[in-house]
Backbone as numpy.savetxt, mean C-alpha at the origin, in Angstrom:
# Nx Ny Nz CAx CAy CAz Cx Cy Cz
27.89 -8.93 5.61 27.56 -9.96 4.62 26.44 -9.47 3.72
26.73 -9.46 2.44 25.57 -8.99 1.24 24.54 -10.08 0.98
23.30 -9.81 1.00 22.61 -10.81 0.70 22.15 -11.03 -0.85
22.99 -10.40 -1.55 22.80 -10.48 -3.15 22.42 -11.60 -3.17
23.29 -12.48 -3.23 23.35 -14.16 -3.61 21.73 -14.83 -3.57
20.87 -14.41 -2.57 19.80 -14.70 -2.26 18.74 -14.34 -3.19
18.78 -13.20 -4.13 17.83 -12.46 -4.60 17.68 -12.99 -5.50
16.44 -13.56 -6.17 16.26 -14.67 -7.46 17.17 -12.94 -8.49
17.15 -14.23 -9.18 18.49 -13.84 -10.26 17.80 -12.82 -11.31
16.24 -12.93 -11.69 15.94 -12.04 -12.55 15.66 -10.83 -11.97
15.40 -10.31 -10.76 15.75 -9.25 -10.17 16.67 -8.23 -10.17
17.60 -8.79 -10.02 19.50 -7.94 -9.77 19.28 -6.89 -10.91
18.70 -6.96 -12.24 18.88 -5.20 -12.61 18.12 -4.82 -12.33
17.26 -4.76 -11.11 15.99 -3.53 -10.41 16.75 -3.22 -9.58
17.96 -3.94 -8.71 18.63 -3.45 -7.87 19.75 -2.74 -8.70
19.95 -3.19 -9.90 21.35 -1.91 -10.39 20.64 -0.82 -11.09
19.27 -0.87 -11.00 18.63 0.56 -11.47 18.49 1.16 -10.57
17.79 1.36 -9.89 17.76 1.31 -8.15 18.26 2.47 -7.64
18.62 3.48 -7.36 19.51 4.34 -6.50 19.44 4.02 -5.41
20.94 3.60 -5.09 21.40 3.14 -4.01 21.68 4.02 -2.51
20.49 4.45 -2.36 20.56 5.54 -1.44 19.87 5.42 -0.01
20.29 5.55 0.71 19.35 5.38 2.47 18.39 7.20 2.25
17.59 6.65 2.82 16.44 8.08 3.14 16.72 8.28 4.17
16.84 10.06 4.22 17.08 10.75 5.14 16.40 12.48 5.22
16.66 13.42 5.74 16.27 14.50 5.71 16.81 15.41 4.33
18.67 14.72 4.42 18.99 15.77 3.46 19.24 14.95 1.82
18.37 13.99 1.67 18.35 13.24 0.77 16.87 13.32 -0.16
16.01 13.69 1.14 14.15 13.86 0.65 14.30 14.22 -0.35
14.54 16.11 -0.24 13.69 16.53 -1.92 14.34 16.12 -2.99
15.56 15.65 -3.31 16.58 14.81 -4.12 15.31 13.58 -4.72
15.01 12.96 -3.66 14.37 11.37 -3.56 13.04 11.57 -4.50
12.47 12.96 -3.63 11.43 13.29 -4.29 11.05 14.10 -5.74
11.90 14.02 -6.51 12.26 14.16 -7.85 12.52 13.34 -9.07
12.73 11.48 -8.05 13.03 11.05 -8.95 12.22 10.64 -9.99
12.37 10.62 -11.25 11.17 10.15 -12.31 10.46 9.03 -11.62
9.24 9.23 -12.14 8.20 8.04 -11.48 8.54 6.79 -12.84
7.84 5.76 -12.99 7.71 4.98 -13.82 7.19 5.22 -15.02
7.60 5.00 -16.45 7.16 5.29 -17.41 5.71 5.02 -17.15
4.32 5.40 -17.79 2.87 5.05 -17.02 2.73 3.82 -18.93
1.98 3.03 -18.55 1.46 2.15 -19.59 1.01 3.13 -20.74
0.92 2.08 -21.83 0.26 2.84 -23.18 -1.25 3.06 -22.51
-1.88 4.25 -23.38 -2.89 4.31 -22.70 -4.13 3.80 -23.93
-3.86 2.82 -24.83 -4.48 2.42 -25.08 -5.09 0.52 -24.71
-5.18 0.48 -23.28 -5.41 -0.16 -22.72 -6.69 -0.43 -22.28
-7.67 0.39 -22.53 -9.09 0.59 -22.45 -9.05 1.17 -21.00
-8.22 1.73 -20.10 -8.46 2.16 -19.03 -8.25 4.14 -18.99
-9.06 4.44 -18.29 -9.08 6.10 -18.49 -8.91 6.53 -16.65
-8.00 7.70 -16.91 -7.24 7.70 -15.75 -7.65 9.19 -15.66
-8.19 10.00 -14.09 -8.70 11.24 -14.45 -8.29 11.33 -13.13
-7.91 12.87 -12.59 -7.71 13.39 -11.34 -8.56 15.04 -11.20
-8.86 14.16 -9.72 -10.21 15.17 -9.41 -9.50 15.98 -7.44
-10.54 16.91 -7.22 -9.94 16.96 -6.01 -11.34 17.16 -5.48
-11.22 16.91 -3.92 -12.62 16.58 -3.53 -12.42 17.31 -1.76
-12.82 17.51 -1.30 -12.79 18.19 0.21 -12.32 17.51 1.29
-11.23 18.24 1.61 -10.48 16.87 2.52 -10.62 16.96 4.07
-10.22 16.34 5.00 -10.97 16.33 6.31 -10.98 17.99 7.06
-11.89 17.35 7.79 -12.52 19.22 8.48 -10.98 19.73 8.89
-10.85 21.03 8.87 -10.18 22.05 8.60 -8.45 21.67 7.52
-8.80 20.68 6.86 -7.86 20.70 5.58 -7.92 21.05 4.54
-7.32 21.77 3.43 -7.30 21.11 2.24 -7.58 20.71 1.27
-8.43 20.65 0.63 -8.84 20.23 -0.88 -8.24 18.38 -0.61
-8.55 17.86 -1.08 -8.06 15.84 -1.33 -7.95 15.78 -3.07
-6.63 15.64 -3.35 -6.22 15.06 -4.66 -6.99 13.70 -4.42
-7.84 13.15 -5.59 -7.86 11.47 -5.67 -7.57 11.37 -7.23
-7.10 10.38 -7.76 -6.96 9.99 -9.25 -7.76 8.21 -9.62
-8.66 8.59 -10.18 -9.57 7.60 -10.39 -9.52 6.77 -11.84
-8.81 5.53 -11.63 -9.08 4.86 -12.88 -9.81 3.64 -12.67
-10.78 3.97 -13.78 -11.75 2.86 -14.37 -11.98 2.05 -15.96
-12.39 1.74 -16.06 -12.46 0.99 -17.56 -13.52 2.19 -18.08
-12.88 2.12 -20.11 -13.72 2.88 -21.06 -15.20 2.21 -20.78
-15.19 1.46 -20.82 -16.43 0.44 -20.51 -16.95 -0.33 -19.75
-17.48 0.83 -18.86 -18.39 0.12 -17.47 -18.49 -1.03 -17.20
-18.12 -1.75 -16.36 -19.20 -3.18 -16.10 -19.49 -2.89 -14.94
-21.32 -3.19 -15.13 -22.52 -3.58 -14.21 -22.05 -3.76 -12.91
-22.00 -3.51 -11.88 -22.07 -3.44 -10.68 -20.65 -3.79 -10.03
-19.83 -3.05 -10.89 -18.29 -3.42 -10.39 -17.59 -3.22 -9.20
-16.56 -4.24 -8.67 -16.00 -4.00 -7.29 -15.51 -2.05 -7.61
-14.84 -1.84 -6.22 -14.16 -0.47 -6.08 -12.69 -0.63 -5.51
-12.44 -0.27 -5.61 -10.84 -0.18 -4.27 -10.39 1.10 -3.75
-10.42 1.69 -2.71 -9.76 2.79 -2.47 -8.01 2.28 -1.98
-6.95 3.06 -2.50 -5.67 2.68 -3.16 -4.72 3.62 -2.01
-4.28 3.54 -1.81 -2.74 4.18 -0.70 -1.63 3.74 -1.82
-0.74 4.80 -1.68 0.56 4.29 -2.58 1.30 4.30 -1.56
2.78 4.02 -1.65 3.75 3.71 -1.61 4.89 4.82 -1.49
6.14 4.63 -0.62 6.81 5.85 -0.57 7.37 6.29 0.86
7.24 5.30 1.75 7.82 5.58 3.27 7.42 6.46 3.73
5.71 6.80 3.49 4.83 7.89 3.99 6.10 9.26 3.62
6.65 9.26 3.27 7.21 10.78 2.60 7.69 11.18 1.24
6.96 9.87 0.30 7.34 10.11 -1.28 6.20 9.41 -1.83
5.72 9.80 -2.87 5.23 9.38 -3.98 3.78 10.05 -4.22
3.43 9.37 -5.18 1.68 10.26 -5.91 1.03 9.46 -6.22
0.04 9.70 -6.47 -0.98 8.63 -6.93 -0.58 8.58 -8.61
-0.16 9.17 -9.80 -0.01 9.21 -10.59 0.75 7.76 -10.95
1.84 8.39 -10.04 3.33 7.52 -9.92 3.01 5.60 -10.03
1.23 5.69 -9.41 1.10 3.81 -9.50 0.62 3.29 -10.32
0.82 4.53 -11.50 -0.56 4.16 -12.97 0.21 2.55 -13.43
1.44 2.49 -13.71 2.39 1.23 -13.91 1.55 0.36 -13.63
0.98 0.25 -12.16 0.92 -1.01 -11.31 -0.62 -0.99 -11.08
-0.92 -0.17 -11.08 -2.97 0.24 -11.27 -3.63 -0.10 -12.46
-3.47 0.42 -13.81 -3.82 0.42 -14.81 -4.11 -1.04 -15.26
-3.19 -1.67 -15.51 -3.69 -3.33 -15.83 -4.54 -3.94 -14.82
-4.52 -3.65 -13.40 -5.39 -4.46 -12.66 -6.61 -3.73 -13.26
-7.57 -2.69 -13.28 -8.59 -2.03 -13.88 -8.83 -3.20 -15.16
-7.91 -3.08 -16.15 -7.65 -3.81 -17.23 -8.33 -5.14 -17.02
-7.63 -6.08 -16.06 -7.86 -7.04 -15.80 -9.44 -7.46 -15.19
-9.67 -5.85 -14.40 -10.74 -6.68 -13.31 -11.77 -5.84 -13.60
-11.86 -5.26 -14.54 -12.97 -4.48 -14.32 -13.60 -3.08 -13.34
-12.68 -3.13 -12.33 -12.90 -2.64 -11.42 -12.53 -1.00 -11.57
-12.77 -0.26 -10.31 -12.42 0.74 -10.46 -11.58 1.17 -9.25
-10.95 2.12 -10.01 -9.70 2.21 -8.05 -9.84 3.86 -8.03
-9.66 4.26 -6.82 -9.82 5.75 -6.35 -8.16 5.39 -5.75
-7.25 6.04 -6.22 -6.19 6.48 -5.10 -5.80 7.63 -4.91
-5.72 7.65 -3.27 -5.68 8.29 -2.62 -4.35 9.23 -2.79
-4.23 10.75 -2.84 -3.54 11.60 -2.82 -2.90 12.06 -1.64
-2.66 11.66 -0.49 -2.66 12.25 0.96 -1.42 12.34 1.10
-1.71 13.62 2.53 -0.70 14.28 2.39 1.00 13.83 2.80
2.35 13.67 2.58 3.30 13.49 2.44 3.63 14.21 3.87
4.45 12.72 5.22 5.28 13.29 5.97 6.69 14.02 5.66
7.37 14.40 6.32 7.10 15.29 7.64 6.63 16.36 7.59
5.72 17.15 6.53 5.23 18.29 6.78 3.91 17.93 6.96
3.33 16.90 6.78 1.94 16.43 7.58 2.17 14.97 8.34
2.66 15.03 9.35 2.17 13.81 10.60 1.60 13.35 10.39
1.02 12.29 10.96 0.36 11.12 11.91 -0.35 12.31 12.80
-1.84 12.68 12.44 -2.67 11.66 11.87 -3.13 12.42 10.79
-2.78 13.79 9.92 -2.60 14.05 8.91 -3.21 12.82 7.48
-2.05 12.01 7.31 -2.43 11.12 6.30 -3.27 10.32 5.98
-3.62 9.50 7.73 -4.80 8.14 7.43 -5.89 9.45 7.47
-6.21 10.18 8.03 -7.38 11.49 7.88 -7.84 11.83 6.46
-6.51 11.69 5.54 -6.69 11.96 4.30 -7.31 10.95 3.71
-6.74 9.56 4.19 -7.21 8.20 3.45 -8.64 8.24 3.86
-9.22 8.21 5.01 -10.73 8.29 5.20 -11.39 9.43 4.48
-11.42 10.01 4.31 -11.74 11.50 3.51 -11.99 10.63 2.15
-10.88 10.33 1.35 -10.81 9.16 -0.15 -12.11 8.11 0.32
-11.64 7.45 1.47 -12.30 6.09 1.79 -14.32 6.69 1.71
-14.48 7.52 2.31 -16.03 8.31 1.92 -16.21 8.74 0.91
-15.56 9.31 0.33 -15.88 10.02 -0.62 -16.28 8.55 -1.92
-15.72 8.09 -2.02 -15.37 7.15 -2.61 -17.22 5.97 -2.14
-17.04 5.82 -1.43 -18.64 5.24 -0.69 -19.51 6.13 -1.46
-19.51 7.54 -0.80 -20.38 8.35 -1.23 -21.05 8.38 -2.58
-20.07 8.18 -3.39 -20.35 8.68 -5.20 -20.52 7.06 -5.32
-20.71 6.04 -4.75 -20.59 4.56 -5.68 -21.40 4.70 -6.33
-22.34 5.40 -6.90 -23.59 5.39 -7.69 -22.72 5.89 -8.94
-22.18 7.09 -8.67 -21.74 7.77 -9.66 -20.37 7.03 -10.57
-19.52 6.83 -9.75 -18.76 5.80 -10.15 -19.06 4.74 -10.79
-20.05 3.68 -10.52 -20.80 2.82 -11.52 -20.39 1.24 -10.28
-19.87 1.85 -9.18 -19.69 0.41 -8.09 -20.61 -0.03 -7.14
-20.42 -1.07 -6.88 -21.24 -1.73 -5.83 -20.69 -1.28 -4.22
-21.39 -0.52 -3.35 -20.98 -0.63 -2.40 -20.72 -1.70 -1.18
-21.17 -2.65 -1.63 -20.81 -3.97 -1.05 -19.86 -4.47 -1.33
-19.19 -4.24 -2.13 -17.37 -4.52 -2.96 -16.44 -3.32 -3.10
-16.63 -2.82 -1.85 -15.12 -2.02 -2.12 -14.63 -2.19 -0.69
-13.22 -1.84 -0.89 -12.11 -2.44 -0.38 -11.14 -1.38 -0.41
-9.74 -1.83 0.43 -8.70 -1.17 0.34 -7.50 -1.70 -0.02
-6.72 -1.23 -0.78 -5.25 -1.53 -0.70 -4.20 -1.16 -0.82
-3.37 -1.54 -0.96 -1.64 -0.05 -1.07 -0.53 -1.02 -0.79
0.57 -0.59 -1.15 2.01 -1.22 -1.29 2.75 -0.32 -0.10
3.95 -1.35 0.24 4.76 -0.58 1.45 4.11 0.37 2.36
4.38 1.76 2.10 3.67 2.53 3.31 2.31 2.49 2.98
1.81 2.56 1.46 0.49 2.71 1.23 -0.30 1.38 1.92
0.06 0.11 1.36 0.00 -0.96 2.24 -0.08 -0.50 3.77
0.35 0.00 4.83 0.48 0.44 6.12 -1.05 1.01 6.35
-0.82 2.27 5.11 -2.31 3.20 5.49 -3.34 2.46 5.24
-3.53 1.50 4.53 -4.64 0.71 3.89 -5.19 0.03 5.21
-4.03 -0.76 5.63 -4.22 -1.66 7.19 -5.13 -0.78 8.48
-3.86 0.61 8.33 -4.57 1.23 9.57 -6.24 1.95 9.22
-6.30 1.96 8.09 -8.09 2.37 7.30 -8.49 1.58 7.88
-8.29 0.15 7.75 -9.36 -1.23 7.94 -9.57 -0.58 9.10
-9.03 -0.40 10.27 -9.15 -0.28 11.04 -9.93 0.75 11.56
-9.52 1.94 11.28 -10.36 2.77 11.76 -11.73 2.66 10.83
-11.53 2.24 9.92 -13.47 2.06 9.25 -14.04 1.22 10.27
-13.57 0.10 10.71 -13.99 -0.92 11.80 -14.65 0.13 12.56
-13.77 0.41 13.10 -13.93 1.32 14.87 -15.04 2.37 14.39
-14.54 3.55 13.86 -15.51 4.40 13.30 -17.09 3.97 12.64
-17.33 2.57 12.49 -18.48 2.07 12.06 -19.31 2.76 11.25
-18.82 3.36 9.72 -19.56 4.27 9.24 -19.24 3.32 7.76
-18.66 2.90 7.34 -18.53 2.09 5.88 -17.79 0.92 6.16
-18.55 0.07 5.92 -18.00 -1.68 5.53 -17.33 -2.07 4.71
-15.70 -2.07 4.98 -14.71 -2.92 3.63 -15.38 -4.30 3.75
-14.92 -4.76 2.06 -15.23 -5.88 1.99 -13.82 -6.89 1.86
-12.49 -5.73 2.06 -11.72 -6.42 1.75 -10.16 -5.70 2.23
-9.32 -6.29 2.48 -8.13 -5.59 2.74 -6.98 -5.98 2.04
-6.02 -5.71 0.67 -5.20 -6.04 -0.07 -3.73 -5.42 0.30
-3.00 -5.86 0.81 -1.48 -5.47 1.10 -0.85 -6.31 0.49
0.31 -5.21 0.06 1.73 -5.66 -0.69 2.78 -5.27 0.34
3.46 -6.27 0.70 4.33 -5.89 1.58 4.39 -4.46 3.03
3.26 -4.76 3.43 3.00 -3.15 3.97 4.12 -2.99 5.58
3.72 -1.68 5.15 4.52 -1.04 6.38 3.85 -0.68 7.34
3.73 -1.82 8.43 2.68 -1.90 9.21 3.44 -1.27 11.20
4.61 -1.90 11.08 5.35 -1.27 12.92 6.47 -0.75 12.59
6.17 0.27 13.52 7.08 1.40 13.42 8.22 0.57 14.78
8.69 -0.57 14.84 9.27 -0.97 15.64 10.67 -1.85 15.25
9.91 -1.97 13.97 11.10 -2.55 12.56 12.31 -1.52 12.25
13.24 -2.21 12.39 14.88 -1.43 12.29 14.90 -1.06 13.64
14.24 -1.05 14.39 14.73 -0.11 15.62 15.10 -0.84 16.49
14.62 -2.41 16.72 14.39 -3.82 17.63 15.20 -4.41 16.50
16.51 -5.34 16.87 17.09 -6.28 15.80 16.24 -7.02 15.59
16.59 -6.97 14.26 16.06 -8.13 13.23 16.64 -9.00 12.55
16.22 -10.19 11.52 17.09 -11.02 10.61 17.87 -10.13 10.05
19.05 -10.02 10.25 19.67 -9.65 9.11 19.92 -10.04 7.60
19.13 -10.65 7.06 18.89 -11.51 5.70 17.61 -10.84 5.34
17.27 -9.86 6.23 16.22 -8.65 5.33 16.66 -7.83 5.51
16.27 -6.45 4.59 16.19 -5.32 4.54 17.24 -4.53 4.06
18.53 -5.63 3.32 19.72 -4.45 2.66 19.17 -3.50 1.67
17.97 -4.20 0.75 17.82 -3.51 -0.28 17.02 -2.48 -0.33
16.90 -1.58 -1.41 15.80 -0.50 -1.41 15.37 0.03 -0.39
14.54 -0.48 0.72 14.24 0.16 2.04 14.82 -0.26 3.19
15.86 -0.03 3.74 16.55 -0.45 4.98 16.01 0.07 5.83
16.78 -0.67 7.20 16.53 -0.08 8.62 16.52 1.64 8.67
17.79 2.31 7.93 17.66 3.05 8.21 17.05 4.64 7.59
16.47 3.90 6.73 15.55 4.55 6.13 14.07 4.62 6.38
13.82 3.25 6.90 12.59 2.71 7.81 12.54 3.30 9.01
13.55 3.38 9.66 13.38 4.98 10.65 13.10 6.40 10.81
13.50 6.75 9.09 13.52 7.95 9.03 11.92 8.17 8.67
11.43 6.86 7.74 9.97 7.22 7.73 9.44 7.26 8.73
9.29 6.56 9.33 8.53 6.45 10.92 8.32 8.03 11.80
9.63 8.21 11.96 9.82 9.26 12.41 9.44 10.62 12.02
9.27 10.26 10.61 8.30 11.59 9.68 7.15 11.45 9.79
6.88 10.01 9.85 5.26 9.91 10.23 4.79 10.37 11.48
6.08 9.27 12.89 4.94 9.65 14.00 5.25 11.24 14.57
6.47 11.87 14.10 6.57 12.94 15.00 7.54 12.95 16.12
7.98 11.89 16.07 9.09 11.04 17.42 9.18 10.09 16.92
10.23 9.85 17.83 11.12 8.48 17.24 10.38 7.06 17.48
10.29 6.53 16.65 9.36 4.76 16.18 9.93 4.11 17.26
8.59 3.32 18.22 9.64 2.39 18.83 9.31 2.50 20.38
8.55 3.85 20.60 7.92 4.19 21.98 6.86 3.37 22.52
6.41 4.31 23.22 4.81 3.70 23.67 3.73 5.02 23.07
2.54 4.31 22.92 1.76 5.08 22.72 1.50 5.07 21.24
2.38 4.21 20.35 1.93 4.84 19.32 0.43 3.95 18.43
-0.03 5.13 18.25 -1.64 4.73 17.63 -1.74 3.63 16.21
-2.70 2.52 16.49 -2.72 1.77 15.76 -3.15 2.32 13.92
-3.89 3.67 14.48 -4.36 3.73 13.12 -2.89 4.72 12.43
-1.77 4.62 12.95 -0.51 5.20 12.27 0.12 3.90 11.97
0.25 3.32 12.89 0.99 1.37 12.96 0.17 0.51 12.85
-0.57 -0.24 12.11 -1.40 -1.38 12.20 -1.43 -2.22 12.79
-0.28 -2.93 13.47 0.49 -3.59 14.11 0.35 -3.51 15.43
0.28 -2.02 15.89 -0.06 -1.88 17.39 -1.46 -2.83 18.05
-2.83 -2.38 16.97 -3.42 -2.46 17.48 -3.72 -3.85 18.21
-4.08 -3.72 19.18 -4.78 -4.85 20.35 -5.49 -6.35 19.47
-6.55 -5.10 19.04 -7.71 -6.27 18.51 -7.76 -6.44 17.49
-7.74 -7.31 16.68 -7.82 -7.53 14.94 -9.06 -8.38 14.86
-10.35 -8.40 15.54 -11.33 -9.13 14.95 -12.27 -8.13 14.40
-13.33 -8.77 13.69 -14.01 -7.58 12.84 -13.42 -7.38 11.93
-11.95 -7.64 11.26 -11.73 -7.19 10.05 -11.63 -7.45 8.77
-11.70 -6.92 7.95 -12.33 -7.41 6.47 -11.58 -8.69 5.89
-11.98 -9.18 4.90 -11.35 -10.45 4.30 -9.88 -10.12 4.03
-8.69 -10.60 4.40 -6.96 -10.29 4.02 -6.32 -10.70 2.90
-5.55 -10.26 2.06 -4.63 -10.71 1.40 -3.30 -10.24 1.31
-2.17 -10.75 1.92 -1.07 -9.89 2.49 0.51 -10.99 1.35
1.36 -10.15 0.52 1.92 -10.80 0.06 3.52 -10.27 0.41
4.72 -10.48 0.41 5.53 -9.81 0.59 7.08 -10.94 0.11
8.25 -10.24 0.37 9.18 -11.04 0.14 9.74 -11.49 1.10
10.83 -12.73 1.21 11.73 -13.17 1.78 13.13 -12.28 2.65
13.45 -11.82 1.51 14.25 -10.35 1.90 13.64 -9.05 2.16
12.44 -9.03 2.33 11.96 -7.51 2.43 12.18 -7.63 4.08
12.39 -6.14 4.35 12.38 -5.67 5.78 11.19 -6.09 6.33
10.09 -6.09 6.44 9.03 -5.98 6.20 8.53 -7.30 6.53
9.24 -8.43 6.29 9.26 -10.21 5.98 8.32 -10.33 7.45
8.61 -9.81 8.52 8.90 -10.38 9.87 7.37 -10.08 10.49
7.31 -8.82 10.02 6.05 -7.75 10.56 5.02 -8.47 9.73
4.92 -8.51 8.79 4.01 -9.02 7.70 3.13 -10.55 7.93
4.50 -11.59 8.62 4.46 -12.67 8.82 3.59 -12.51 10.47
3.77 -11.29 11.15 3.07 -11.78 12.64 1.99 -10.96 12.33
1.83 -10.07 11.09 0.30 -9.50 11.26 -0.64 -10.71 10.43
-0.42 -11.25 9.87 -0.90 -12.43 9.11 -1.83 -13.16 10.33
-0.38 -13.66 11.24 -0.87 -14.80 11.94 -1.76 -14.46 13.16
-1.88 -13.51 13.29 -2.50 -12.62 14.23 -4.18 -12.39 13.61
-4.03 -12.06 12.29 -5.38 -11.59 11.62 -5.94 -13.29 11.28
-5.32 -14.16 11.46 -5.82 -15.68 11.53 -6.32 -16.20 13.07
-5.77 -15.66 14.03 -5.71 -15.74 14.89 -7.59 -15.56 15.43
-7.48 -13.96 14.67 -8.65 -13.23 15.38 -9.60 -13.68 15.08
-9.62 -14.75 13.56 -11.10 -15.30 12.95 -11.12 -14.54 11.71
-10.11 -13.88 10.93 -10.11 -12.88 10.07 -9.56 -13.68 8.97
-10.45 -14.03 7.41 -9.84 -14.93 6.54 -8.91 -13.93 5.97
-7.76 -14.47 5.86 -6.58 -14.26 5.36 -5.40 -15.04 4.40
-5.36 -14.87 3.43 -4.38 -15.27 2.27 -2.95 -14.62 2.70
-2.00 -15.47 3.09 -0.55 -15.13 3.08 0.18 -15.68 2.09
1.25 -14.63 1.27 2.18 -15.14 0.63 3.46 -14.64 1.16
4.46 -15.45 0.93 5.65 -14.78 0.82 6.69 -15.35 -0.61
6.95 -14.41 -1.14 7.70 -14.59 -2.62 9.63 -15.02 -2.15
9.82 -16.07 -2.77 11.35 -16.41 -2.44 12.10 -15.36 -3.40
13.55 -14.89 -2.78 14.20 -14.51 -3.37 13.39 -13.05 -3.47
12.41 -12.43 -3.40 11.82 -11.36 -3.72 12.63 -10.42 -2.58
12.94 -9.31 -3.15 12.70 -7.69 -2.15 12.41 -6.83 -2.55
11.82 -5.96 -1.05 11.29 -4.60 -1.05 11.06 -3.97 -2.79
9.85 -4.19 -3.08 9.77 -3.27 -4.27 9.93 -4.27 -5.73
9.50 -5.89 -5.15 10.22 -6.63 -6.48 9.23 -6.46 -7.46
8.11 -5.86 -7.60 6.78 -5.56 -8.72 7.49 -4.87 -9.75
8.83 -3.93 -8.83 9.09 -3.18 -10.59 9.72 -3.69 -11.12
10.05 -4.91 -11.22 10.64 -5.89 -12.44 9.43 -6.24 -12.80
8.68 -5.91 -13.75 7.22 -6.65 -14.23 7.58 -7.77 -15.26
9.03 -7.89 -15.51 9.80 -9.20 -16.67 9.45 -10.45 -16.01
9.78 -9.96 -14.41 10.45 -11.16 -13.57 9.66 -12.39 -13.41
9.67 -13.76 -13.96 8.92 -14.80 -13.83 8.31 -14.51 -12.21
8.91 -14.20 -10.93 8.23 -14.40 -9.63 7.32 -13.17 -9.70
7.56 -12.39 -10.16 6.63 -10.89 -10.65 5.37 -11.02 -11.26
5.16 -11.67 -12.43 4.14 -12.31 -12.93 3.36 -13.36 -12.06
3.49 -14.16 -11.58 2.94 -14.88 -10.39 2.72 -14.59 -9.73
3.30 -13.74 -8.88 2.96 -12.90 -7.83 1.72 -11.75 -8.46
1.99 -11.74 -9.49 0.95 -10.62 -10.17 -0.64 -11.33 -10.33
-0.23 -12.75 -10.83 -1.37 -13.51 -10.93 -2.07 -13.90 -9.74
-1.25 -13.99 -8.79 -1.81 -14.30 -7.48 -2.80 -13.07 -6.89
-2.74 -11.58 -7.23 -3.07 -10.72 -6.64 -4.31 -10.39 -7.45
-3.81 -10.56 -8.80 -5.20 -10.82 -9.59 -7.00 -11.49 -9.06
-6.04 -12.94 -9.03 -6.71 -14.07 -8.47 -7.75 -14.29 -7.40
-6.70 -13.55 -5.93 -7.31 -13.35 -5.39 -8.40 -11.49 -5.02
-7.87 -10.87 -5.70 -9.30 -9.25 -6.18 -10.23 -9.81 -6.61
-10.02 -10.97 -7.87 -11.20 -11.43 -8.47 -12.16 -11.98 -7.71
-12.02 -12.47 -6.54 -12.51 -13.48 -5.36 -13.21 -12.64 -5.18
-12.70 -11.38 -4.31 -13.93 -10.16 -3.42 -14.31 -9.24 -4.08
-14.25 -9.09 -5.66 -14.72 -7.81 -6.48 -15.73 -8.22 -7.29
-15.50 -9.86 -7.36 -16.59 -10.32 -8.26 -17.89 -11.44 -7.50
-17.46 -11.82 -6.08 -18.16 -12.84 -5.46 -18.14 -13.86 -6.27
């Protein structure tokens, strides 16, 4: 049974743009070619620069790409940024689309994170990379022009995931204080597709069985065991108190719906303020319709609430 019928109606040409393809091994470097998003005019007052900075002990160099406004404002929030990509696709370039106007909007400044792409870097490879961004990023707030009392993390789908498992290990590691944790639909358990689920999620864009194949690039073995570390799965972990202020939004049809909905109630649970949305009719990936009346709202909502913890 297709769950087209379900998908608000201004959507359906993101799904016939879409390549209709499951992720797999012999599909990657194909996947990983495809054009990114046209990036905004860049006369938007936002300036977009990529730097590389020293990445965790015995790695690497760290790509970060830093956009901020032509024109400073006084003691502005920060965000360190995770993209998107089933931990085995995408760039930081690739989120200028979806980065650039929030800067626009908020003043703020975002560092995202460059890290490295499974399966040729594992778990714990990537969140290693995100902490590496997540300091570095602390480090320079002077230089940058931010308040270190307002920065935060956030990321979409997998980036969303790494953002979660950061909160976390910044918690634990007790070396820098988020002030905030922003997820878009994140990809938080590697236990999704593997354990039935609604079937009224996940036909589109990221399925089960593509949601496996990430996992499995991430953890190194197959999603779904024991053992696996919270700061790869967010979801695992035990304890969710201590963690920064939440804002978690996602769709109806996203794979994702289920996981999203028990890390919510869980991070409410622990004493952790948290903003839940879920968008009707929305799936996996519905931001790149930026036409879409639920797109804009949903856009305003994310606005709305950054403005809350970037500006006090």
């Amino acid at each position: 049974m297709s769950t087209r019928h379900l998908v608000d109606p201004e959507l359906l040409p993101l799904l016939d743009l879409w390549p209709a393809v499951t992720m797999s091994a012999e599909v990657l470097e194909q996947a990983r070619g495809w054009p990114a998003p046209p990036p905004p005019a860049d006369d938007d007052g936002v300036v977009m620069e990529r730097i590389s900075v020293p990445g965790p002990e015995g790695a690497s160099d760290l790509g970060l790409v830093i956009f901020r406004p032509v024109k400073p404002v006084q003691g502005a929030g920060g965000i360190c940024h995770m993209h998107g990509g089933g931990f085995v696709l995408g760039t930081s370039e690739g989120s200028a689309t979806r980065l650039r106007p929030m800067v626009a909007a908020l003043g703020c400044v975002i560092v995202s994170v460059d890290y490295r792409l499974a399966p040729e870097t594992p778990f714990p490879g990537p969140i290693e990379d995100c902490y590496a961004g997540l300091a570095w990023t602390f480090a320079n707030a002077a230089r940058l022009g931010i308040d270190p009392a307002r920065i935060g993390v956030m990321g979409e789908s997998a980036g969303g995931g790494l953002a979660a498992a950061l909160a976390l290990l910044a918690r634990d590691r007790g070396e820098h204080r988020l002030a905030f944790q922003h997820l878009l639909y994140p990809m938080i358990d590697d236990r999704t597709g593997v354990i039935d689920g609604d079937p009224l999620t996940g036909e589109f864009i990221w399925n089960r069985d593509s949601n496996r194949f990430g996992w499995q690039a991430m953890l190194g073995v197959a999603p779904g065991g024991e053992a696996v570390s919270p700061y790869a799965a967010a979801a695992r972990a035990e304890d969710l108190a201590g963690l920064p202020p939440t804002y978690i939004a996602t769709g109806s049809l996203d794979l994702f719906r289920d996981e999203n909905i028990a890390y919510a109630q869980r991070l409410l649970a622990a004493g952790v303020p948290t903003e839940f949305h879920i968008w009707p009719g929305a799936i996996h990936g519905f931001d790149g319709a930026p036409e879409a009346a639920i797109t804009r709202e949903a856009n305003q909502s994310r606005i709305a609430a950054l403005c809350r913890v970037l500006r006090g």
